[in-house]
C-alpha positions, 0 to 999 in steps of 0.5 A: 518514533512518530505516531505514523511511523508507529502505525507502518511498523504495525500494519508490517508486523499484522501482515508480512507477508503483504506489499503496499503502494503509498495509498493502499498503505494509507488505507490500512494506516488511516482506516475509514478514509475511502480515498487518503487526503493529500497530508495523509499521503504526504505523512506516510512518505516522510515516515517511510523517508526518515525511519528504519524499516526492520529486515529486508523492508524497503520503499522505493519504486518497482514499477516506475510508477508507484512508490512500494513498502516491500520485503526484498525477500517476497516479490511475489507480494509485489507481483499480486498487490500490481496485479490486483491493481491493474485489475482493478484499473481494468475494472473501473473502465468497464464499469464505471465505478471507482471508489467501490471496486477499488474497495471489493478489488484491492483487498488484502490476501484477495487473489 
């Protein structure tokens, strides 16, 4: 295994009872990086592509917009992270202010 593919298999034991779309994903992978370059995101899918997610684990679309690491067994993990999402996107229209309130906003376990 890959050191990315390492790291995925970290963050889901750290915290499985959480759900990902591909960039929050990079946050927790790649700490630091306020917003995950091109090869950052291109690295994780290919990890998630060509590995063995343990249990119930899958990646794939919910929402036909945005790619999700998920446990079938939790939806409701999926359902609060597009909430905290659609939030923040409500958020950053009103205030103007994008990269913070993404930080404030989409924090694990913050309901």
């Amino acid at each position: 295994m890959g050191k990315t593919q390492r790291q995925i298999l970290a963050t889901i034991a750290a915290r499985p009872d959480e759900a990902w779309d591909v960039e929050a994903l990079c946050r927790a992978i790649y700490p630091g990086d306020l917003k995950p370059s091109r090869s950052q995101l291109g690295a994780t899918v290919r990890a998630l592509k060509s590995m063995k997610l343990p249990g119930r684990w899958k990646f794939g679309y919910v929402d036909a917009r945005r790619r999700w690491l998920y446990d079938t067994s939790n939806l409701d993990a999926v359902a609060q992270r597009m909430w905290r999402l659609e939030t923040f996107v409500i958020e950053a229209e009103q205030l103007g202010e994008t990269t913070t309130l993404l930080e404030l906003t989409d924090l694990p376990g913050e309901v």
